[in-house]
VEXDREN-2710 file (C-alpha; in Angstrom, 1 decimal):
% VEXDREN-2710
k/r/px/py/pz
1/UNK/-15.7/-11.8/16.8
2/UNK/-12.8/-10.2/19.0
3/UNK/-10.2/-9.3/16.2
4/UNK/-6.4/-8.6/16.7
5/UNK/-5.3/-6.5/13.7
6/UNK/-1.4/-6.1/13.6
7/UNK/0.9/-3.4/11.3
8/UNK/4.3/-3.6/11.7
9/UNK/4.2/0.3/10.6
10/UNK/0.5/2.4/10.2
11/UNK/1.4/5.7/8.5
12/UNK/-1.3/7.6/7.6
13/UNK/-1.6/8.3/3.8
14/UNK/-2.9/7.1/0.9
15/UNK/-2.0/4.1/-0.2
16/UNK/-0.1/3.5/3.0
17/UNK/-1.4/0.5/5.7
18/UNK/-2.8/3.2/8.0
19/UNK/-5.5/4.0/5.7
20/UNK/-6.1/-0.2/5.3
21/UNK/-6.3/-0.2/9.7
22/UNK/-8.1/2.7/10.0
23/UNK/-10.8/2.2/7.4
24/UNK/-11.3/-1.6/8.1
25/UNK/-11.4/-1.5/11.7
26/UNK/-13.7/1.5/11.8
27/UNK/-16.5/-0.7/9.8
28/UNK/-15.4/-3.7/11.2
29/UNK/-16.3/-2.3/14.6
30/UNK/-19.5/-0.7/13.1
31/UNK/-20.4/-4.4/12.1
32/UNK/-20.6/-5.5/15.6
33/UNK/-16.9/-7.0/16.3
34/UNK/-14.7/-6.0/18.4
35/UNK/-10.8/-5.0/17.5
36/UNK/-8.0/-4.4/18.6
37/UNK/-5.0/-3.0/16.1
38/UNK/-1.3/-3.2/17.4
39/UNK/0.8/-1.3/15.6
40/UNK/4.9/0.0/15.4
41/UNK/5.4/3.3/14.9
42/UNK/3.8/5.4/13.1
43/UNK/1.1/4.8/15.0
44/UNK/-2.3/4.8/12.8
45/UNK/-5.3/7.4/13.4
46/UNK/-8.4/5.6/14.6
47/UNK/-12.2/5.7/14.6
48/UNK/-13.5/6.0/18.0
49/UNK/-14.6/1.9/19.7
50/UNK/-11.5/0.8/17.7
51/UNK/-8.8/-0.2/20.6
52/UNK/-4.9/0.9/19.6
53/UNK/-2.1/-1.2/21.5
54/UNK/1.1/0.3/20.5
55/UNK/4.2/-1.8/19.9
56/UNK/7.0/0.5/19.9
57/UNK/9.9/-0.3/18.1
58/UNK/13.4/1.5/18.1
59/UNK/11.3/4.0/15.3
60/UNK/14.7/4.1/12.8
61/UNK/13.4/5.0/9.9
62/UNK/11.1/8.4/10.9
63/UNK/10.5/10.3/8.3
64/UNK/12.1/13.7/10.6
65/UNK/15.3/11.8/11.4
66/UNK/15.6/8.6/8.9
67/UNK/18.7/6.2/9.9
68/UNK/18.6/7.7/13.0
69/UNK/21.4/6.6/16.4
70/UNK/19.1/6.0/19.1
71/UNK/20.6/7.0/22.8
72/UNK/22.0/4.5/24.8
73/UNK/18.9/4.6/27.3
74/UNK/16.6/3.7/24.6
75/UNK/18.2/0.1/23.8
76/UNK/16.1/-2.0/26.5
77/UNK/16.1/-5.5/25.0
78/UNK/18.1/-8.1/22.4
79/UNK/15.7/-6.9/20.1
80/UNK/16.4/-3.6/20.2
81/UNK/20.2/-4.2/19.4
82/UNK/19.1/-6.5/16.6
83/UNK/17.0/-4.0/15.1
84/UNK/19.7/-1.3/15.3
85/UNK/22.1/-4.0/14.4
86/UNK/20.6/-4.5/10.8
87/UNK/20.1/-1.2/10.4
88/UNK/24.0/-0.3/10.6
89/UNK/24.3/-3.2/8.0
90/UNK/22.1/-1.4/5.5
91/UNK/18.9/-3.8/6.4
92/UNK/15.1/-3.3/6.9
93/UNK/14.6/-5.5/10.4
94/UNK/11.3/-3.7/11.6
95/UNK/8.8/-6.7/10.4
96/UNK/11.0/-9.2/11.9
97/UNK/11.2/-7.2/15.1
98/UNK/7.7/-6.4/15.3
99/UNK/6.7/-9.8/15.0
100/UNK/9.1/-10.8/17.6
101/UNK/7.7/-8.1/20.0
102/UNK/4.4/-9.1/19.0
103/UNK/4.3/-12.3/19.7
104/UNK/5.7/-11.6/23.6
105/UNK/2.9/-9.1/24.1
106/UNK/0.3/-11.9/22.8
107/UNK/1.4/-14.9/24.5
108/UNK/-0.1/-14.1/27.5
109/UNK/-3.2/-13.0/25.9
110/UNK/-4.3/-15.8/23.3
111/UNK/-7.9/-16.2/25.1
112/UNK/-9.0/-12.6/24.4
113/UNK/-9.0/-12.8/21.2
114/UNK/-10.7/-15.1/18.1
115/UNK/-8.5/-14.3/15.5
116/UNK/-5.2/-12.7/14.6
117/UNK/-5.2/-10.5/11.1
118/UNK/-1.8/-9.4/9.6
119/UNK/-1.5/-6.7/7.5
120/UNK/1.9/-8.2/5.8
121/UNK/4.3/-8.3/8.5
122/UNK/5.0/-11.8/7.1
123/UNK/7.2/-12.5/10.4
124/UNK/7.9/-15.5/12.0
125/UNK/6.4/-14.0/15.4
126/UNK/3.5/-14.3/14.7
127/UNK/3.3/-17.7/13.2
128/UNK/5.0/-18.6/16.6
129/UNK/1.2/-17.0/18.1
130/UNK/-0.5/-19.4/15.5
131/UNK/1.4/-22.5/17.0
132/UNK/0.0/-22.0/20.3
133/UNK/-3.2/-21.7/18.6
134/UNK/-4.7/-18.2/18.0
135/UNK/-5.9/-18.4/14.5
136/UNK/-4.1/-16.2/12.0
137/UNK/-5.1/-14.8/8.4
138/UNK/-2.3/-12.8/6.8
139/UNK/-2.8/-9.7/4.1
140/UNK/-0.8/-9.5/1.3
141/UNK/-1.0/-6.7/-0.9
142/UNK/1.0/-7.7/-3.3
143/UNK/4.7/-9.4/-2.8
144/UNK/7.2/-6.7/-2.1
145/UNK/9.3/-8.6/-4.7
146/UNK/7.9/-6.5/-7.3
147/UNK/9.2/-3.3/-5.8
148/UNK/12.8/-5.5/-5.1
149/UNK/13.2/-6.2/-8.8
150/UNK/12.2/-2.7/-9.9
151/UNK/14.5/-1.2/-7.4
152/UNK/17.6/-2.7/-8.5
153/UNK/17.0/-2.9/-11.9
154/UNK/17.0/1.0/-11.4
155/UNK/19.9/0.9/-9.1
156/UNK/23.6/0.4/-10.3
157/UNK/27.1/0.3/-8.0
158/UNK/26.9/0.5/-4.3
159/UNK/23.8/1.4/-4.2
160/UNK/22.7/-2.0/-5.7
161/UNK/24.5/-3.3/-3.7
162/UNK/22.6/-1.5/-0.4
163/UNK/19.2/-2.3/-2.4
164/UNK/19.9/-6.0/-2.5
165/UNK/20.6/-5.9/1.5
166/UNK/17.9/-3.7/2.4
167/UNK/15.3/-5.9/0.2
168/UNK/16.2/-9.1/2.3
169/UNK/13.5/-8.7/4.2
170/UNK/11.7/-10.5/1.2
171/UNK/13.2/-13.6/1.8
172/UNK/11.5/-14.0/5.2
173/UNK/8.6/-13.1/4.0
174/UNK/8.2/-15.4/1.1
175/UNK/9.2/-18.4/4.0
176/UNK/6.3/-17.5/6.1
177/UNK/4.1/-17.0/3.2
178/UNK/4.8/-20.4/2.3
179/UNK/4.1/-21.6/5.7
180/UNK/1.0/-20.0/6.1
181/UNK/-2.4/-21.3/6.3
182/UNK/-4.6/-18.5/5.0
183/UNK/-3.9/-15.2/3.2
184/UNK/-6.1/-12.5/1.9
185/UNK/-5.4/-10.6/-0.9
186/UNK/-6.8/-7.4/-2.9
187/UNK/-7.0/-8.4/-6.3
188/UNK/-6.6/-11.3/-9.0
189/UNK/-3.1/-9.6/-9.8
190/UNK/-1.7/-10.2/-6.2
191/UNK/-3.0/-13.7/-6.0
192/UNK/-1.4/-14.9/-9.3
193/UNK/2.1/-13.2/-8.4
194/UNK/1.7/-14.1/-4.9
195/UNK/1.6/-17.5/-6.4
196/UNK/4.5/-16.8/-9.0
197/UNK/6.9/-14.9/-6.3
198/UNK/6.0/-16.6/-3.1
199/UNK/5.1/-19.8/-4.4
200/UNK/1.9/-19.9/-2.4
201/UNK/-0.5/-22.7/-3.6
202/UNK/-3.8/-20.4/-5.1
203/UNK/-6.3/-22.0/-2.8
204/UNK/-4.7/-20.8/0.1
205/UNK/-5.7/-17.5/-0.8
206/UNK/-9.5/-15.7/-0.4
207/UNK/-9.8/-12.3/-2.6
208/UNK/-11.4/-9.4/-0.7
209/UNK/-10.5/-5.8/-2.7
210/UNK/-9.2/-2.9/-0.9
211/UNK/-12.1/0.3/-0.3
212/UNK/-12.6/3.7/-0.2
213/UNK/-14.4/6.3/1.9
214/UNK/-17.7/7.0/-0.9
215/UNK/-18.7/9.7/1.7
216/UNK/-15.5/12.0/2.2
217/UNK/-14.2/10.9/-1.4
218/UNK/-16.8/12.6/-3.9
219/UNK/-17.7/15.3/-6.8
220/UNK/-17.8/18.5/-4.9
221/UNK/-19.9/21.7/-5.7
222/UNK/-16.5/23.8/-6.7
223/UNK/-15.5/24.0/-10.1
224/UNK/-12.3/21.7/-10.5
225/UNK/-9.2/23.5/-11.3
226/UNK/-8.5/23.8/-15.2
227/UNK/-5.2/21.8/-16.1
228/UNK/-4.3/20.7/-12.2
229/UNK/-3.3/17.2/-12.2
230/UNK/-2.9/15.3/-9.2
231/UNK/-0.6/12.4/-8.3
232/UNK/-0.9/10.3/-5.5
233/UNK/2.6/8.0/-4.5
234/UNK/3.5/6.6/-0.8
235/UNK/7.3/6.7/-2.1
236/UNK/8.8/8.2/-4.7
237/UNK/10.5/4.8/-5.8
238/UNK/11.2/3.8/-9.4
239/UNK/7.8/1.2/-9.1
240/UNK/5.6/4.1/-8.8
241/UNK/6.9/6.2/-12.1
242/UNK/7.6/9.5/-11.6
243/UNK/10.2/9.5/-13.9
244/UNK/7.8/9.0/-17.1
245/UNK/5.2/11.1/-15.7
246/UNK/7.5/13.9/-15.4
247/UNK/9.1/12.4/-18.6
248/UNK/5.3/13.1/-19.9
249/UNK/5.1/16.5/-18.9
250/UNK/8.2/18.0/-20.1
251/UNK/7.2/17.1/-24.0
252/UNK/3.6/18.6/-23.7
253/UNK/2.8/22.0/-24.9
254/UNK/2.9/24.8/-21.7
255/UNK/-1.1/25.2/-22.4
256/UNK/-2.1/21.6/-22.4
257/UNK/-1.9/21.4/-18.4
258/UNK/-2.0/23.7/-15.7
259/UNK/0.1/22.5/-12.6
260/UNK/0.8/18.8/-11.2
261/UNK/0.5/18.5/-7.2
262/UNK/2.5/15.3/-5.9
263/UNK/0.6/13.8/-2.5
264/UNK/4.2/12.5/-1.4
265/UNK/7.8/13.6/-1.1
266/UNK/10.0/14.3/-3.9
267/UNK/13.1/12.1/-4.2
268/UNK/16.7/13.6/-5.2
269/UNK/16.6/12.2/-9.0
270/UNK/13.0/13.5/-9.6
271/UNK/14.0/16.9/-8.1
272/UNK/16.8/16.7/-10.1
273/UNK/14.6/16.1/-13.6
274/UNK/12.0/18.3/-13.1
275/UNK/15.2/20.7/-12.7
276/UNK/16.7/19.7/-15.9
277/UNK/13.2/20.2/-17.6
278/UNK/12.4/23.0/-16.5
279/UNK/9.5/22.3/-14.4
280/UNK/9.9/23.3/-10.7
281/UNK/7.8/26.6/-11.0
282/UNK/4.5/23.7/-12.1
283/UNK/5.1/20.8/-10.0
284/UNK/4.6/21.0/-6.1
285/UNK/4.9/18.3/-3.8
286/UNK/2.4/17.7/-0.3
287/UNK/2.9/15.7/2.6
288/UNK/1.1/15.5/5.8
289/UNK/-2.1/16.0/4.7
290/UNK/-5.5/15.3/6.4
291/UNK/-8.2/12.8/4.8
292/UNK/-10.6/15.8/4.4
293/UNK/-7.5/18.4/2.8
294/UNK/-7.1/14.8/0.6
295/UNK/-10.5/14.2/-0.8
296/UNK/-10.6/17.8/-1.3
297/UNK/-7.1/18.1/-3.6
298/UNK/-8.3/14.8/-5.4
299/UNK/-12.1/16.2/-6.5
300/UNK/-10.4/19.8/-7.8
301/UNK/-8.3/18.2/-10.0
302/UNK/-8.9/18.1/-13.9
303/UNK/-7.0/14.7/-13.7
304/UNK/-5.6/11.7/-11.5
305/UNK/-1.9/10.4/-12.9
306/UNK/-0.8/6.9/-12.2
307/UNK/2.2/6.2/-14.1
308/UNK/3.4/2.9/-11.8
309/UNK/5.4/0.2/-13.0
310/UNK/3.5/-2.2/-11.3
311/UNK/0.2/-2.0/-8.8
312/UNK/-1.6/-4.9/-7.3
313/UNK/-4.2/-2.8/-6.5
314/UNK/-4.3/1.4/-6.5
315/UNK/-6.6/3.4/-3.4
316/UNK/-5.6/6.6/-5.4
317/UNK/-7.3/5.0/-8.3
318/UNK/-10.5/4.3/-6.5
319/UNK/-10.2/7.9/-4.0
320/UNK/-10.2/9.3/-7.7
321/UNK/-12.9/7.3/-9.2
322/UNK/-15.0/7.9/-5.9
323/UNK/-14.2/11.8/-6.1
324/UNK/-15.5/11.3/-10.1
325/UNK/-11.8/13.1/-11.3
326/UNK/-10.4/11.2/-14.5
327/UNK/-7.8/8.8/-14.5
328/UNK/-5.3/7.6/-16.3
329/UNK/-3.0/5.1/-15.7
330/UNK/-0.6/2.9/-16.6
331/UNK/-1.7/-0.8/-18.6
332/UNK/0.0/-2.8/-15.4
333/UNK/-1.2/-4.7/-12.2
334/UNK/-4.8/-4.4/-11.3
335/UNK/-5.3/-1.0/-12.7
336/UNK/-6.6/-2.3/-15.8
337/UNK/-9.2/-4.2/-13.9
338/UNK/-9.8/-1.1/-11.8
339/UNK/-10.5/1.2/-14.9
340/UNK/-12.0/-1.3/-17.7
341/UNK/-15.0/-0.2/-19.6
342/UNK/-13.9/3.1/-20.3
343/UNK/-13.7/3.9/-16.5
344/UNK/-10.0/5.4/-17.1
345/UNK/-7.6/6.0/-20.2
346/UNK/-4.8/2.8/-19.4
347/UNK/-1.1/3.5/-21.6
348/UNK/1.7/1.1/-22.4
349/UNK/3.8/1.0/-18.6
350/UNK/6.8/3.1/-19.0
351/UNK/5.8/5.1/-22.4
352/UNK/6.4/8.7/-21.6
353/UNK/5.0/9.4/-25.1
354/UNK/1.4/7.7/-24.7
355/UNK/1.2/9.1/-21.3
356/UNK/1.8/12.9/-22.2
357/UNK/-0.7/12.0/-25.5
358/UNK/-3.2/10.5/-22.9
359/UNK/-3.0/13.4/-20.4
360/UNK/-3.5/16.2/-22.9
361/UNK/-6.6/14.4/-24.8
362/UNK/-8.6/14.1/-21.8
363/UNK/-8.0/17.4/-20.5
364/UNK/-8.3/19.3/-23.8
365/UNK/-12.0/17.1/-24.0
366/UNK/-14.1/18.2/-20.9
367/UNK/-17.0/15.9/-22.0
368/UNK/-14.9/12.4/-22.5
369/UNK/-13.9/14.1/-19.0
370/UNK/-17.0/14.2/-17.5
371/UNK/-18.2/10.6/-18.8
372/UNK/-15.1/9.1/-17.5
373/UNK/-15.5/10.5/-13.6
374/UNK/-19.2/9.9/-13.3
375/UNK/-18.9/5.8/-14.9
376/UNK/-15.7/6.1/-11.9
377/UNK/-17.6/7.4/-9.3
378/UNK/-20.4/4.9/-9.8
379/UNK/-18.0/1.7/-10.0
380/UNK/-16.5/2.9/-6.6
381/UNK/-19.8/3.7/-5.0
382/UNK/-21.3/0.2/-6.2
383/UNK/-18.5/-2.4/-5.8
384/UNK/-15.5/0.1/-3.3
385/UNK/-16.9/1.0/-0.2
386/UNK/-15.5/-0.2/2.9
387/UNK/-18.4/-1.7/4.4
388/UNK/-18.8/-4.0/1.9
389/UNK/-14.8/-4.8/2.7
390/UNK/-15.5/-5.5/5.9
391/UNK/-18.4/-7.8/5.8
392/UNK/-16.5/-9.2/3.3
393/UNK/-13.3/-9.6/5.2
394/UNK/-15.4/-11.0/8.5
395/UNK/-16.9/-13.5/6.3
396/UNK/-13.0/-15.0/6.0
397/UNK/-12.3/-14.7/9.7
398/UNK/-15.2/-17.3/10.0
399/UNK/-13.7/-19.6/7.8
400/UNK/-10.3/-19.0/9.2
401/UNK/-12.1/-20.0/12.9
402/UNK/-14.1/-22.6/11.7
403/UNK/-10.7/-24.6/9.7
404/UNK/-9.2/-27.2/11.5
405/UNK/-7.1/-26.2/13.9
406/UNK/-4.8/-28.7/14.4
407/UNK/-3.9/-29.2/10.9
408/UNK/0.6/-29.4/10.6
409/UNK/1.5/-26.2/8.7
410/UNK/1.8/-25.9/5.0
411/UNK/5.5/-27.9/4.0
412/UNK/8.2/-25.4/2.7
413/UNK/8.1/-24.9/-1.1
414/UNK/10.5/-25.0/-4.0
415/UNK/12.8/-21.9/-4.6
416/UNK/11.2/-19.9/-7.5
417/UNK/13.0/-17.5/-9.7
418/UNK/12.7/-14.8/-7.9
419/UNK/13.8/-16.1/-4.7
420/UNK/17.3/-16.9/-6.6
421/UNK/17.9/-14.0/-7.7
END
């Protein structure tokens, strides 16, 4: 099949929608199809026979110069203004605007391609591209609606009031979702809130999980590092729970860990608490780091933390099971799913008490230790690797081909909850 893969934005991290591009198109490509990936900026890294078509937006939110003025000379369309536009009014336009951009440079070029895959643009671009008949299947991770509740529950004055603006994005989203005639998903989790947030009917969704790299994430010969834990967060919003874990820390005994290394960048309140308990000298925080200096952090750790407040499904968790390092996690999302059986130790979401109880019994037991990374490590390699996502994942494009074209798109829904709020 000739596959056009789109991300509004590709950055390259885990947990981010670069590692998603990069690591499906590479097997998808190794399967015998051929793809395509157009992306905004940043621009994914790619396996060689994958094509990269860039889509270059106004690039406002870098993360050298966020909120950025571009120069006069760079404004070369209406889009561009709009983009700035809602930028200056404290919006997020870039999946719009892709999708706008998107659909110009594909109009032209329906016939070169079988299928269109979106990794959750959720634009109304590139249902525009479906109309004139390129089919389209759409990935949802899970519905940014989760991380709009949790932000402005967490949020309070203006700065609610900037939350509520920047999140309304969403509402576009959930339209196009609703209008949508197939969408993949990564877990049981997504599909059911998908459902609840979106209001999506379930059998217009087809559940393929998200993999991992079994070959570059693994147990390596070097003794793991006594007392390191490791963290793994794409933003250091309130969804994924620094707060408790450093929370966690700050009541354990100085003995019962080592250090904490933070794959991400520190926000101003979590600098601020790890100030006010007294933690800066333990905790360090890396950004920018290759897949190899990844996998290599993640198997020398004593321990994996994932203290989210929600997860509709976790790569660290499976990069960790896959590296056979311990986990434990919050009782939320898919992560329970992810870890059952004993695969990780799961805590009450939020609990700062059971966390720091969790993280000091399994590191002060190098045996339950042991047990717990090589059942993880066999999980991943058995049902995780990325091949299997891809074969799994070109087995929808076939059905998305082989559905009737011509059928009207799905009718609008009903507001739900969420979307009221």
């Amino acid at each position: 099949m000739r596959v056009a893969l789109a991300s509004y934005r590709s950055k390259e991290h885990s947990g981010g929608q670069g590692v998603y591009i990069r690591n499906l198109s590479r097997e998808l490509v190794a399967l015998g199809h051929e793809v395509e990936v157009f992306s905004g900026q940043p621009y994914p890294k790619l396996d060689p026979g994958v094509g990269l078509t860039p889509v270059p937006s106004l690039d406002l939110y870098r993360a050298d110069d966020p909120f950025r003025r571009p120069a006069f000379g760079e404004f070369h369309s209406a889009v561009d203004v709009f983009e700035y536009a809602a930028m200056c009014t404290a919006g997020f336009p870039e999946p719009r605007t892709f999708g706008m951009r998107l659909s110009r440079l594909l109009r032209d070029r329906l016939d070169d391609f079988d299928i269109l895959h979106d990794n959750q643009t959720l634009a109304p671009g590139l249902l525009a591209l479906e109309r004139r008949g390129l089919p389209l299947l759409t990935t949802i991770h899970h519905p940014i609606s989760r991380d709009r509740r949790l932000e402005l529950e967490a949020a309070t004055g203006w700065d609610r009031v900037t939350k509520r603006r920047w999140y309304g994005f969403v509402q576009m989203q959930r339209r196009v979702a609703q209008r949508s005639k197939h969408i993949l998903t990564v877990s049981q989790v997504s599909a059911r809130d998908i459902a609840t947030d979106f209001g999506v009917p379930r059998d217009r969704m087809r559940i393929v999980p998200v993999g991992v790299d079994v070959d570059r994430f693994r147990p390596r010969a070097e003794p793991r590092v006594p007392g390191r834990i490791v963290s793994v967060i794409s933003a250091d919003v309130p969804l994924k729970g620094m707060s408790v874990l450093v929370d966690a820390l700050a009541e354990l005994p100085r003995n019962a860990w080592s250090e904490l290394i933070v794959v991400g960048a520190p926000s101003e309140a979590t600098g601020k608490r790890l100030a006010d308990a007294g933690l800066v000298d333990r905790v360090t925080f890396r950004s920018g780091l290759t897949d190899e200096e990844l996998a290599s952090l993640v198997a020398s750790a004593s321990l994996q933390v994932i203290p989210s407040r929600y997860e509709g499904f976790s790569i660290p968790a499976i990069e960790a099971m896959a590296s056979g390092t311990p986990v434990v996690a919050s009782n939320v999302g898919a992560l329970p799913d992810l870890l059952a059986d004993g695969v990780g130790r799961l805590v009450p979401v939020g609990d700062a008490a059971a966390l720091g109880a969790a993280i000091a019994e399994v590191l002060a037991s190098p045996t339950e230790a042991a047990r717990m990374g090589a059942a993880g490590r066999t999980r991943a390699v058995d049902t995780y690797s990325w091949r299997a996502v891809a074969q799994a994942t070109a087995d929808v494009y076939a059905e998305v081909i082989a559905a009737d074209s011509t059928l009207p798109a799905p009718p609008t829904a009903t507001k739900t909850k969420e979307s009221a709020r």
